[in-house]
N, CA, C and O atoms as CSV, one atom per row, in Angstrom:
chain,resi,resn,atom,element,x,y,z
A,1,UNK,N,N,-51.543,-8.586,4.382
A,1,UNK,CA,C,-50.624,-9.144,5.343
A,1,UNK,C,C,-49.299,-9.585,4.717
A,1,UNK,O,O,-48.305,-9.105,5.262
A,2,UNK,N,N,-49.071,-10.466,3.604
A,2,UNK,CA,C,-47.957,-10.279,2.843
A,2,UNK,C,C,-47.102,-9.447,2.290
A,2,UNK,O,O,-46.168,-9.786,1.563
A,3,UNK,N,N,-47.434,-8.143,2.664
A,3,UNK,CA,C,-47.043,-6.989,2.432
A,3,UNK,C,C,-45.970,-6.382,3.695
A,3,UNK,O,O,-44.819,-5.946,3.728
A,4,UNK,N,N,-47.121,-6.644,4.731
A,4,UNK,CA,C,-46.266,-6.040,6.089
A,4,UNK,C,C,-45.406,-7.016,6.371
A,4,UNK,O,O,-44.365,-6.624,6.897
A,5,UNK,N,N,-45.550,-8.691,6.107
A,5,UNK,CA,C,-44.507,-9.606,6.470
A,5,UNK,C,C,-43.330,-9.313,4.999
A,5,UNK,O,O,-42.402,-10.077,5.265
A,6,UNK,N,N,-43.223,-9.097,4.594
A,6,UNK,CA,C,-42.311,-9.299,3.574
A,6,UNK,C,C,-41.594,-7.670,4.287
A,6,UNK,O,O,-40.409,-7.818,4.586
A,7,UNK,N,N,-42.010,-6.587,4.502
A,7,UNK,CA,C,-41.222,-5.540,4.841
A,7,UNK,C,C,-40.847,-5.821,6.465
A,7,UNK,O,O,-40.068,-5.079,7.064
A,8,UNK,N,N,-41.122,-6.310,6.733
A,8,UNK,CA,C,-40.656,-6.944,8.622
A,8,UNK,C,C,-39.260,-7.674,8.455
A,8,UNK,O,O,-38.191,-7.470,9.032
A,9,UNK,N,N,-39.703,-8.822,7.235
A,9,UNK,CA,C,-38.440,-9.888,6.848
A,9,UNK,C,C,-37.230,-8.794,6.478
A,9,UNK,O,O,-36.093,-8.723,6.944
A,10,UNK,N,N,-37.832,-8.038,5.557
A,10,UNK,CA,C,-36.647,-6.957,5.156
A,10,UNK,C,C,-35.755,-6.498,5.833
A,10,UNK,O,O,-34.541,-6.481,5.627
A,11,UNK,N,N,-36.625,-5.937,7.043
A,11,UNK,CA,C,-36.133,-5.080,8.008
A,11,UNK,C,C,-35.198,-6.114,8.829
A,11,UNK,O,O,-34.170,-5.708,9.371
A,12,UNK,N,N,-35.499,-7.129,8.879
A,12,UNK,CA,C,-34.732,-7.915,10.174
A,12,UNK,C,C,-33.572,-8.600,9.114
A,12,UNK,O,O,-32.567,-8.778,9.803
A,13,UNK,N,N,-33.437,-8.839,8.377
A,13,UNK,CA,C,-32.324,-9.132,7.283
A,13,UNK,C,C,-31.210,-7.875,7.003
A,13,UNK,O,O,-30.002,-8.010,6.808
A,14,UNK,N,N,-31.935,-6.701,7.040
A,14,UNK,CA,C,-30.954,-5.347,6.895
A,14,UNK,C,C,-30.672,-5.553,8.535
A,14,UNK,O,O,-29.512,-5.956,8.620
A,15,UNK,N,N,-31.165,-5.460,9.651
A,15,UNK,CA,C,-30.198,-5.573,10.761
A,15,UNK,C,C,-29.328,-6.741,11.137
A,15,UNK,O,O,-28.449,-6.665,11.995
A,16,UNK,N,N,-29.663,-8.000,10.344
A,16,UNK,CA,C,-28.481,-9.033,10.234
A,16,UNK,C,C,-27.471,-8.937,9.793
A,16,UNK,O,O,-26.620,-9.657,10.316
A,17,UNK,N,N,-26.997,-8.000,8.587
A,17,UNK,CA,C,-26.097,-7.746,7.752
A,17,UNK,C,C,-25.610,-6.446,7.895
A,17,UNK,O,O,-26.011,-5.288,8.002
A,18,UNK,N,N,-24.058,-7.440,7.832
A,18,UNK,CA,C,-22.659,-6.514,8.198
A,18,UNK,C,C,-22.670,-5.510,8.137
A,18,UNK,O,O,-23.227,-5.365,7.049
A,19,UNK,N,N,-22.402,-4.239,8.608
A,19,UNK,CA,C,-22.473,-2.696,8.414
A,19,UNK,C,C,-21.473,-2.694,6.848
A,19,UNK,O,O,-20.759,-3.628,6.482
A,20,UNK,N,N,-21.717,-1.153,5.989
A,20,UNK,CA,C,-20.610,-1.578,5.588
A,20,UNK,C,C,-19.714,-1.029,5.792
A,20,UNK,O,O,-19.907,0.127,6.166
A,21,UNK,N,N,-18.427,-1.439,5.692
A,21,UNK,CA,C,-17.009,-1.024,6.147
A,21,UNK,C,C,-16.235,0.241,5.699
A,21,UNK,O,O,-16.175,0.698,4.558
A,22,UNK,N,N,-15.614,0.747,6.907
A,22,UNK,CA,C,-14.975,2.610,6.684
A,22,UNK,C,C,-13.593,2.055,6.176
A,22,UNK,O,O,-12.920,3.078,6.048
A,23,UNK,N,N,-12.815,0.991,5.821
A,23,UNK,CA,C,-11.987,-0.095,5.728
A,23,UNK,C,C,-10.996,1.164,4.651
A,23,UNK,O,O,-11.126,1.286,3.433
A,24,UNK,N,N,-10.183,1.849,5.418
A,24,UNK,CA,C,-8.987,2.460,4.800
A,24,UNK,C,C,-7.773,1.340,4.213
A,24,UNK,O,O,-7.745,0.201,4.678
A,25,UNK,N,N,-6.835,1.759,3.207
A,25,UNK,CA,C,-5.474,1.631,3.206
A,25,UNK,C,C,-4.728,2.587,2.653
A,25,UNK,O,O,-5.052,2.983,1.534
A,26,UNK,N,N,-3.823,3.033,3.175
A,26,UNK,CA,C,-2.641,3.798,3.461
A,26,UNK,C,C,-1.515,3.319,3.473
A,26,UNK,O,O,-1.133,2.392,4.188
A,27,UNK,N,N,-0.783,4.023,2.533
A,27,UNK,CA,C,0.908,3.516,1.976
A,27,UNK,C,C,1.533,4.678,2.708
A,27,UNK,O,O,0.961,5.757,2.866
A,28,UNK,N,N,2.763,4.385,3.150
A,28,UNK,CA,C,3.396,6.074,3.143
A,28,UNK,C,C,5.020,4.720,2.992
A,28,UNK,O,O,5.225,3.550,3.316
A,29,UNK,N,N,5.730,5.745,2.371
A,29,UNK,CA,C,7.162,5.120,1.907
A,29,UNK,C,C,8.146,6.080,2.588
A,29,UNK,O,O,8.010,7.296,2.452
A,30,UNK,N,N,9.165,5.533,3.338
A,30,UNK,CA,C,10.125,6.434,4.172
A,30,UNK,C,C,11.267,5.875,4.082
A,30,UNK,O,O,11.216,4.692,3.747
A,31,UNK,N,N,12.377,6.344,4.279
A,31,UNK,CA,C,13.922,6.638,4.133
A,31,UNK,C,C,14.690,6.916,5.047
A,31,UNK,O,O,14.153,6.446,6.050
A,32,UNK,N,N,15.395,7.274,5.263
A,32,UNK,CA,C,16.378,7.288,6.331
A,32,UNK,C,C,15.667,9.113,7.079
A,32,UNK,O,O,15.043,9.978,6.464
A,33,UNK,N,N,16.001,9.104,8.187
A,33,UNK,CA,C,15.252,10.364,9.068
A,33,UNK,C,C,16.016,11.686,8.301
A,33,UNK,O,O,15.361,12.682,7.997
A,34,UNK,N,N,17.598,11.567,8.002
A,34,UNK,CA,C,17.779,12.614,7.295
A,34,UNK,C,C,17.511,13.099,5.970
A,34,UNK,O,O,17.576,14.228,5.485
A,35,UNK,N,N,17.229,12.106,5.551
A,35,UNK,CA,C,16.832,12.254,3.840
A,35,UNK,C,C,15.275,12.871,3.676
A,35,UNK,O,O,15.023,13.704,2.806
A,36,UNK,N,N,14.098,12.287,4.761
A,36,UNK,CA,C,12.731,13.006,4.627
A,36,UNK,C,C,13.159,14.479,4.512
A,36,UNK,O,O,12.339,15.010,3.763
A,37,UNK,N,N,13.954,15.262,4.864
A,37,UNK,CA,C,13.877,16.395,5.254
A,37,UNK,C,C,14.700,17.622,4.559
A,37,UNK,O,O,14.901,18.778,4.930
A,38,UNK,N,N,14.970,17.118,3.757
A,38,UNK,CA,C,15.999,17.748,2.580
A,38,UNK,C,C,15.724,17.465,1.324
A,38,UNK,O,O,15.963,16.326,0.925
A,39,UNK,N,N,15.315,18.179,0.677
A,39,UNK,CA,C,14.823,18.478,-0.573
A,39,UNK,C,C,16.134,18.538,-1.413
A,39,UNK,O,O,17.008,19.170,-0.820
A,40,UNK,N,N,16.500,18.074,-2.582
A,40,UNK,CA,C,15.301,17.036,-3.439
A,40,UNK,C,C,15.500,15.763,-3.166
A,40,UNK,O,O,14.802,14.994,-3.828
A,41,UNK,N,N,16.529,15.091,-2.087
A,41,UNK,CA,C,16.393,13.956,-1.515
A,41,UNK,C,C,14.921,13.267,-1.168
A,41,UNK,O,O,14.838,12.067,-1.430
A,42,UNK,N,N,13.785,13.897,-0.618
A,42,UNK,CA,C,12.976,13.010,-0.257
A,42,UNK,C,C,11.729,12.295,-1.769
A,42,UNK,O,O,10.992,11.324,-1.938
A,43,UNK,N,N,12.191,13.608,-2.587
A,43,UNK,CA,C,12.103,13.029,-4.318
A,43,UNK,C,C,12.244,11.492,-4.277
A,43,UNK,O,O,11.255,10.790,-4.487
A,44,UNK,N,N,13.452,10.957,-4.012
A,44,UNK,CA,C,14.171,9.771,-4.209
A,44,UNK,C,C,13.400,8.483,-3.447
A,44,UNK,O,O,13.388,7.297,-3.777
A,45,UNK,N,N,12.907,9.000,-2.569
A,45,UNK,CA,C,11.869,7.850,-2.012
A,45,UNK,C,C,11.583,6.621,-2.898
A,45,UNK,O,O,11.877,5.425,-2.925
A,46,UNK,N,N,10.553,7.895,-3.913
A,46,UNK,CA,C,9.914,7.006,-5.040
A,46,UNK,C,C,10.085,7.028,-6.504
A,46,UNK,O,O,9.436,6.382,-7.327
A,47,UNK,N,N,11.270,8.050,-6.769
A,47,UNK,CA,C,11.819,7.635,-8.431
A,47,UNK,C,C,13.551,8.006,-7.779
A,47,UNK,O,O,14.093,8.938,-7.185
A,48,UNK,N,N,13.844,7.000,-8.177
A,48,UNK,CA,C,15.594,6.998,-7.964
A,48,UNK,C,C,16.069,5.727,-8.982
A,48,UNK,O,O,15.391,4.791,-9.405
A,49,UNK,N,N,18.112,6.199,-9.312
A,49,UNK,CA,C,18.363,4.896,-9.735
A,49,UNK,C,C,18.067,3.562,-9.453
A,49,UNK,O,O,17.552,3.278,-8.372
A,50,UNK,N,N,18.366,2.563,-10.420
A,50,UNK,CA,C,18.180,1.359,-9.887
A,50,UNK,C,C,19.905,0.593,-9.413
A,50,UNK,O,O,21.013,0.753,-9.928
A,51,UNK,N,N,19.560,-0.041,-8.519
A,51,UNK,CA,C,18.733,-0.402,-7.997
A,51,UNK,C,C,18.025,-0.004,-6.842
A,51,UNK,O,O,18.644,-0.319,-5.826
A,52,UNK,N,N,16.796,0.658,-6.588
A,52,UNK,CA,C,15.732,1.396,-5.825
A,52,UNK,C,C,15.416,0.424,-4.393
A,52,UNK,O,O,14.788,-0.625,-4.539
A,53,UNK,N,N,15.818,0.782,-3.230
A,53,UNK,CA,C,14.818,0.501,-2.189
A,53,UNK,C,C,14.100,1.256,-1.736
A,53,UNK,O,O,14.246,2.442,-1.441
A,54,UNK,N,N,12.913,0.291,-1.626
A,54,UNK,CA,C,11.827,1.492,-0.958
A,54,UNK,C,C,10.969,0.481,0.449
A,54,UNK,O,O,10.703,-0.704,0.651
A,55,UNK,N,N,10.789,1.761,1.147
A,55,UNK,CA,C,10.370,1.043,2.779
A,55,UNK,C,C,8.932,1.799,2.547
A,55,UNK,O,O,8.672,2.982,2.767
A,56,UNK,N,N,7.978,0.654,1.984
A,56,UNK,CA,C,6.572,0.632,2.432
A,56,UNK,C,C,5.906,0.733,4.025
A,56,UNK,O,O,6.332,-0.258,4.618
A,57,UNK,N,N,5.340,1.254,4.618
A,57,UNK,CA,C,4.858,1.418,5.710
A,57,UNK,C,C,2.627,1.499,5.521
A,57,UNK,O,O,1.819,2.345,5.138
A,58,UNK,N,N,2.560,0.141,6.041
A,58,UNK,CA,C,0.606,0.555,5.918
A,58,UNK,C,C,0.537,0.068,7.174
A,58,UNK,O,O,-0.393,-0.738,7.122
A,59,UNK,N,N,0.922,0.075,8.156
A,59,UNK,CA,C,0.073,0.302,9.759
A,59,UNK,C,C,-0.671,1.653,9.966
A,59,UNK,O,O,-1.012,1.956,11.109
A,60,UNK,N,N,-0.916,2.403,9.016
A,60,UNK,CA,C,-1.540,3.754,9.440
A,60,UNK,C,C,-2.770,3.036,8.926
A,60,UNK,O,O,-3.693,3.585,9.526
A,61,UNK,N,N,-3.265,2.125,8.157
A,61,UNK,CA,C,-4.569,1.900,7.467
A,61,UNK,C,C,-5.969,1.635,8.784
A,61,UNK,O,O,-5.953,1.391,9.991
A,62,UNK,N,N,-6.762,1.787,8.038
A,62,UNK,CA,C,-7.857,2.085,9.248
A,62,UNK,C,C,-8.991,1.062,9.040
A,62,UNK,O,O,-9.120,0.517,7.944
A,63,UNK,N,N,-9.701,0.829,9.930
A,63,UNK,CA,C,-9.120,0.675,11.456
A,63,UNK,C,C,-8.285,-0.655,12.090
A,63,UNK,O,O,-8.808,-1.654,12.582
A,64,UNK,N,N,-7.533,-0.513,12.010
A,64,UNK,CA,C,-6.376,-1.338,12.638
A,64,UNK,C,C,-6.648,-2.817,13.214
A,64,UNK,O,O,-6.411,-3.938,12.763
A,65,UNK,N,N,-7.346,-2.270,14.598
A,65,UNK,CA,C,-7.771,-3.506,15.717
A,65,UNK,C,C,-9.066,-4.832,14.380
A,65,UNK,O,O,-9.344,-6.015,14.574
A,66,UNK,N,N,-9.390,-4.156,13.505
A,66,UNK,CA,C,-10.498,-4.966,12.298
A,66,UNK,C,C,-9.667,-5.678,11.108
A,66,UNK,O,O,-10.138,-6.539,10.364
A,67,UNK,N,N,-8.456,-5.212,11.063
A,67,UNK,CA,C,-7.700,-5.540,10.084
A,67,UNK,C,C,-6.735,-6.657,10.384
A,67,UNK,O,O,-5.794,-6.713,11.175
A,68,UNK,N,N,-7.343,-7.735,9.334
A,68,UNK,CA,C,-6.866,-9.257,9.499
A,68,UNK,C,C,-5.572,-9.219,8.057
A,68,UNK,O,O,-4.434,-9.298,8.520
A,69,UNK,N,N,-5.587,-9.165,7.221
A,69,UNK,CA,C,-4.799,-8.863,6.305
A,69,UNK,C,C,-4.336,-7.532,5.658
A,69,UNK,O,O,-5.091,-6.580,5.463
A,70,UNK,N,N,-2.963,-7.563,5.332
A,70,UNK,CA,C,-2.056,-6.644,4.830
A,70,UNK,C,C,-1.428,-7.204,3.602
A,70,UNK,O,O,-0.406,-7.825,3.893
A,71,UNK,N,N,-1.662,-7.197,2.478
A,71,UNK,CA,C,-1.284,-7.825,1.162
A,71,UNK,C,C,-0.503,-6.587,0.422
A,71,UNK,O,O,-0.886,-5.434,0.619
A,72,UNK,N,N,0.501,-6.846,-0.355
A,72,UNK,CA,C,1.693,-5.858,-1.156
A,72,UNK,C,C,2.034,-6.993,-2.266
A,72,UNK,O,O,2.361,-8.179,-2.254
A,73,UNK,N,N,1.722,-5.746,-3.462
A,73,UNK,CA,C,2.142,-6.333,-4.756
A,73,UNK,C,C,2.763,-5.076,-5.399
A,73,UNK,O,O,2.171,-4.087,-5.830
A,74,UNK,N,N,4.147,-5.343,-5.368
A,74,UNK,CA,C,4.946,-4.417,-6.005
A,74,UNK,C,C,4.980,-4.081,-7.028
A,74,UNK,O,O,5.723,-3.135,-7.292
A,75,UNK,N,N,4.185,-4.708,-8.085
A,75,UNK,CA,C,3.859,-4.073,-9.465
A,75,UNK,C,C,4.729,-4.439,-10.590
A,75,UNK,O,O,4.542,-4.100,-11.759
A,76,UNK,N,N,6.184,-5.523,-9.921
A,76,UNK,CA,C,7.265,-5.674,-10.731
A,76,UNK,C,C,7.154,-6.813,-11.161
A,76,UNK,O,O,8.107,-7.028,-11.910
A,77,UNK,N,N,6.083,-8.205,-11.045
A,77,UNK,CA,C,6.101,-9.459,-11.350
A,77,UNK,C,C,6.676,-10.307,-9.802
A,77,UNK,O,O,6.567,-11.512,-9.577
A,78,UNK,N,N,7.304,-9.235,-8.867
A,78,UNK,CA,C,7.953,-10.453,-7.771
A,78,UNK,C,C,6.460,-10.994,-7.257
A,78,UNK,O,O,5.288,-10.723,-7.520
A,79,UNK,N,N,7.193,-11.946,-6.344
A,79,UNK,CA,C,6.160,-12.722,-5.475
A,79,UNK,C,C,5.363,-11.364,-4.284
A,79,UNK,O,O,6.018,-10.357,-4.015
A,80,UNK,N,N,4.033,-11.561,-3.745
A,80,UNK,CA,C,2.704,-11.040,-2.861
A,80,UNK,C,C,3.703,-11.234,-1.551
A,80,UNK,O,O,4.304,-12.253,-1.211
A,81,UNK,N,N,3.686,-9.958,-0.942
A,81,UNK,CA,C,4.334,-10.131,0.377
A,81,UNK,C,C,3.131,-9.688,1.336
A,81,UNK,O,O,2.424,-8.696,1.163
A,82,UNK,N,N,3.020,-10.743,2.526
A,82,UNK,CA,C,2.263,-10.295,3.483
A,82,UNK,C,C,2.791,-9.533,4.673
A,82,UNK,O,O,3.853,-9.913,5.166
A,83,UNK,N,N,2.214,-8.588,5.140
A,83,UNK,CA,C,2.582,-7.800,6.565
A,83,UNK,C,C,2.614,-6.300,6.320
A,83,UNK,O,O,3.226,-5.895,5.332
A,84,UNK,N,N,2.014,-5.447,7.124
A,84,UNK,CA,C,1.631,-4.319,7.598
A,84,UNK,C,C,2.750,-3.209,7.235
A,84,UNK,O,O,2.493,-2.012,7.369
A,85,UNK,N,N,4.179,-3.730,6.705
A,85,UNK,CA,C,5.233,-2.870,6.404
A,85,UNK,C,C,6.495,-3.850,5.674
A,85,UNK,O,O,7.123,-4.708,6.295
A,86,UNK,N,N,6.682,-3.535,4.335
A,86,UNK,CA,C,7.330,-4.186,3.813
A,86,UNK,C,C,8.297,-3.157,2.847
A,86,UNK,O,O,7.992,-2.012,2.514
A,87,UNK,N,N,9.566,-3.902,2.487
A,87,UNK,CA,C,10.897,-3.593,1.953
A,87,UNK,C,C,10.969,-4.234,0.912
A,87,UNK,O,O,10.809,-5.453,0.838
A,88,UNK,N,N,11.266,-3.346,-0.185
A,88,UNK,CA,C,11.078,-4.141,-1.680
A,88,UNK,C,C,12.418,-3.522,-2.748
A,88,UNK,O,O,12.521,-2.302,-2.880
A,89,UNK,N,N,13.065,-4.142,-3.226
A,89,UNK,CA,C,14.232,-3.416,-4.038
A,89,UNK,C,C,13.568,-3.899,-5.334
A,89,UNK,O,O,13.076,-4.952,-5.739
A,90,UNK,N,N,13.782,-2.595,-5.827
A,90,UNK,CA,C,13.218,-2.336,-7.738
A,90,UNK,C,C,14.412,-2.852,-8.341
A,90,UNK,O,O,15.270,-1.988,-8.161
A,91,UNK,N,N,15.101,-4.209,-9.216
A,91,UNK,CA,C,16.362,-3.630,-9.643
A,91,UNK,C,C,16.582,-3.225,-11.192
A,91,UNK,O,O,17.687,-3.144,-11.728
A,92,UNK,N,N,15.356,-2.989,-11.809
A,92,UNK,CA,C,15.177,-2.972,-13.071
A,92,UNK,C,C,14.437,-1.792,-13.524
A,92,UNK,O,O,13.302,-1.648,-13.071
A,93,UNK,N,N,14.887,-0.944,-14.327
A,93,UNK,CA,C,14.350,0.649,-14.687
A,93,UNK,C,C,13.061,-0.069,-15.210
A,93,UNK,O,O,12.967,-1.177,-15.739
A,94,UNK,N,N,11.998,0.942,-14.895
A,94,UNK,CA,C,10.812,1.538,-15.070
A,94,UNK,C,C,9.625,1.790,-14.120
A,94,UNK,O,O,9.511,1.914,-12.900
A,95,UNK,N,N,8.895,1.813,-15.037
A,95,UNK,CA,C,7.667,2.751,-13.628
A,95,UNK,C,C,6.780,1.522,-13.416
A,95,UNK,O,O,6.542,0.638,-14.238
A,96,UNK,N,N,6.359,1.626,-12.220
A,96,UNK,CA,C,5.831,0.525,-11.380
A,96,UNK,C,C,4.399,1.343,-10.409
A,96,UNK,O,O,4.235,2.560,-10.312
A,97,UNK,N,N,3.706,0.493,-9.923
A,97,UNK,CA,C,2.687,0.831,-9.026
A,97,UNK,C,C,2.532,-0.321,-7.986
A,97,UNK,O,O,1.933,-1.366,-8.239
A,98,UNK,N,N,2.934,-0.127,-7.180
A,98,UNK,CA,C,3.045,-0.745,-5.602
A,98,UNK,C,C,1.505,-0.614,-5.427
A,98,UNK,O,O,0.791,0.189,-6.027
A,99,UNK,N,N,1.060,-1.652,-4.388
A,99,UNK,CA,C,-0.433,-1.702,-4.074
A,99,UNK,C,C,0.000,-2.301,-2.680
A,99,UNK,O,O,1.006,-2.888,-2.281
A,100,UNK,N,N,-1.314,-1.858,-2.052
A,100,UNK,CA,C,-1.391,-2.279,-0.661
A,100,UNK,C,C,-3.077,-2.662,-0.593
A,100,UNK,O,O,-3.931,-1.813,-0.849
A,101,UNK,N,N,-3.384,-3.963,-0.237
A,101,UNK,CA,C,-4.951,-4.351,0.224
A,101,UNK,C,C,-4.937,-4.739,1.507
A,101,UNK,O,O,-4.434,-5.800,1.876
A,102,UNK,N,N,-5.447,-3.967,2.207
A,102,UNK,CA,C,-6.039,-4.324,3.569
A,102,UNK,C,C,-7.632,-5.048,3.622
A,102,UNK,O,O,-8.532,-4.525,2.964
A,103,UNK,N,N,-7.924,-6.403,4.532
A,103,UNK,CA,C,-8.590,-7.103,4.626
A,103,UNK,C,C,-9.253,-7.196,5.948
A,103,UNK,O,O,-8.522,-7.693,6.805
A,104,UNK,N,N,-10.426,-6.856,6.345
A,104,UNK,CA,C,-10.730,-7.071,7.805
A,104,UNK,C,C,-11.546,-8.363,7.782
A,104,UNK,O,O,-11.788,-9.156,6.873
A,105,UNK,N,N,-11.914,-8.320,9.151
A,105,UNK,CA,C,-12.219,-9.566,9.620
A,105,UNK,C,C,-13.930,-10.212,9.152
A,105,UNK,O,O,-14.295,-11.387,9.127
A,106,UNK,N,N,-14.601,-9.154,8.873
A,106,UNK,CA,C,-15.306,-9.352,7.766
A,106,UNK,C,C,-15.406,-9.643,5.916
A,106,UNK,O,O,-16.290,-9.787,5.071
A,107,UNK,N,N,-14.118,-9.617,5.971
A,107,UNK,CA,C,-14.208,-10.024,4.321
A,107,UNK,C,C,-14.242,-8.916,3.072
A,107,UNK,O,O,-14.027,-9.219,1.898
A,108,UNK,N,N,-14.617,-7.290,3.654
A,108,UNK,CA,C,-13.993,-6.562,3.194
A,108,UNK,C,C,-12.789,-5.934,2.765
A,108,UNK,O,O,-11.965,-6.045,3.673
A,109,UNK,N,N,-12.239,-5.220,1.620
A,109,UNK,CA,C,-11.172,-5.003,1.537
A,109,UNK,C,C,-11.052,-3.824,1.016
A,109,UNK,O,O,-12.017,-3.256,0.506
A,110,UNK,N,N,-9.723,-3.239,1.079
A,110,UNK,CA,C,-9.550,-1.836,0.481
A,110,UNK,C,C,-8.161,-1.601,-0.025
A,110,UNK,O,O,-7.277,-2.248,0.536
A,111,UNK,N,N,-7.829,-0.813,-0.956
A,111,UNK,CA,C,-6.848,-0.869,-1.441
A,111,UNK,C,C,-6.094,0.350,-2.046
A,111,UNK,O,O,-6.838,0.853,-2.888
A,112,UNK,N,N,-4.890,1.046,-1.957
A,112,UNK,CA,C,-4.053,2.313,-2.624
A,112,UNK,C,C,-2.981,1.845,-2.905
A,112,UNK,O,O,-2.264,0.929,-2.500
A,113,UNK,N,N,-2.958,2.634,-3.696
A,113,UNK,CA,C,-1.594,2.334,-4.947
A,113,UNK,C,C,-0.399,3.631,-4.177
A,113,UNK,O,O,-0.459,4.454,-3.263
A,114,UNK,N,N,0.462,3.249,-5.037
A,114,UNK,CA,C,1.227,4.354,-4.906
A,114,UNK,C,C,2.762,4.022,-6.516
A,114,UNK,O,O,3.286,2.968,-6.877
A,115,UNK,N,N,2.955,5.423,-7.008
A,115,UNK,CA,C,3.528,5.248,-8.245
A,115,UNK,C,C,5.380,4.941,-8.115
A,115,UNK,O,O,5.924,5.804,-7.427
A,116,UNK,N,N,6.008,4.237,-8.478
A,116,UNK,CA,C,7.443,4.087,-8.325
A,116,UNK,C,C,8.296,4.423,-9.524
A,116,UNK,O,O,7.822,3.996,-10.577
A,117,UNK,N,N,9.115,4.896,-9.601
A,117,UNK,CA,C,9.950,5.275,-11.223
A,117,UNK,C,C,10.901,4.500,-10.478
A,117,UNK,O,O,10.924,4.340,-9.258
A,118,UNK,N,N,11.751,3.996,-11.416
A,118,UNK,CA,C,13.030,3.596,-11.524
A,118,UNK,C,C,14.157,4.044,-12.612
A,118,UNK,O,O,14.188,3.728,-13.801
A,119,UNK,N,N,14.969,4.769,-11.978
A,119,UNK,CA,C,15.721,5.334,-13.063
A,119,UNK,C,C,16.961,4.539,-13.617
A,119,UNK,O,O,17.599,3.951,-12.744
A,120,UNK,N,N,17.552,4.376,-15.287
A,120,UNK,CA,C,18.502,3.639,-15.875
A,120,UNK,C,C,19.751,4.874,-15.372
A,120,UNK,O,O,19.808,6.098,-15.255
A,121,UNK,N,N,20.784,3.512,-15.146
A,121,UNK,CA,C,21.603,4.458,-14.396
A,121,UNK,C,C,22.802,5.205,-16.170
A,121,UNK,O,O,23.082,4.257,-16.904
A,122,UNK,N,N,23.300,6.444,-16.643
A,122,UNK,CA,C,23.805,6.590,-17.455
A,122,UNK,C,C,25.645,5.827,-17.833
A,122,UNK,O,O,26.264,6.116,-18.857
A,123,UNK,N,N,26.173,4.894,-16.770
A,123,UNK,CA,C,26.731,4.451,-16.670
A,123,UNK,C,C,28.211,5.408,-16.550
A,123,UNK,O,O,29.263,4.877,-16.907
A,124,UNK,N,N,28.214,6.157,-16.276
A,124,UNK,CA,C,29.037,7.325,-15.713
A,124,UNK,C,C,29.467,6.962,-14.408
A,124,UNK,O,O,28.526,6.800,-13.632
A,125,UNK,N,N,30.841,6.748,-13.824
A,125,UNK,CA,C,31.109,6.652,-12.775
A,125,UNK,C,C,32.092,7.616,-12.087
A,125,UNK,O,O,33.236,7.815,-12.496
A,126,UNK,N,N,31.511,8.229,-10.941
A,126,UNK,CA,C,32.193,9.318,-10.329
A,126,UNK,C,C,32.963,9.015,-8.519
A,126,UNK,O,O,32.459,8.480,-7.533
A,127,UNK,N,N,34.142,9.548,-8.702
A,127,UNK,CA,C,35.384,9.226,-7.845
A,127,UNK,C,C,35.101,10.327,-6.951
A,127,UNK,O,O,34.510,11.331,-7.347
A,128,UNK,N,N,35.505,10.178,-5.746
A,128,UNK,CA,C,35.460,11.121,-5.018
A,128,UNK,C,C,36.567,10.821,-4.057
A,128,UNK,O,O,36.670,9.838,-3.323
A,129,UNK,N,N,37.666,12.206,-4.235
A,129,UNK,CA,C,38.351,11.940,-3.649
A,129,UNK,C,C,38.216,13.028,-2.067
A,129,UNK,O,O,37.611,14.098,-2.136
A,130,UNK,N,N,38.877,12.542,-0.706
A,130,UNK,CA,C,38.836,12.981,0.279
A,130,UNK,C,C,40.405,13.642,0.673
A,130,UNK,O,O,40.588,14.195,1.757
């Protein structure tokens, strides 16, 4: 009898506890509508001079309506920005890794990187005349 109660307890403890979580995150970084679309501009997204902005976007992370936190650590020493889409200027050459952790309402979390270059500018300055 301690046998069948101990696998009963089992069983009703595995249906107490949390499923576990399909808990995506997804970065995608975007630019102005004409620049996605012209090569080698959309290059620049994520390695360009400094000083570099880049427009993080994680509302695609899954599933959405479960997701209580959106955490971003730009990889550069700045301060943890919270929210689902964030704007971050690099102003200092080198390579970096941006992170995004999504948190649902269970206490799970998930997390993708994504890689950033920052390029030293050669200090060359060019005139353009019209």
């Amino acid at each position: 009898m301690p046998k069948l109660l101990s696998a009963l307890t089992l069983l009703f403890l595995l249906a107490l506890a949390p499923a576990a979580s399909a808990l995506t995150a997804v970065i995608e970084i975007n630019g102005p509508a004409d620049m996605d679309s012209r090569p080698p501009y959309s290059a620049a997204l994520r390695s360009y001079y400094a000083p570099l902005a880049v427009f993080f976007e994680g509302w695609k992370s899954e599933p959405r309506a479960d997701i209580v936190s959106y955490m971003w650590n730009f990889g550069d020493g700045s301060a943890p920005f919270s929210g689902f889409n964030a704007a971050h200027v690099y102003e200092t050459p080198g390579n970096y890794r941006a992170t995004l952790t999504v948190t649902d309402s269970n206490g799970y979390s998930a997390a993708s990187t994504v890689d950033i270059k920052v390029l030293q500018r050669d200090g060359t300055t060019y005139y353009v005349d019209s």
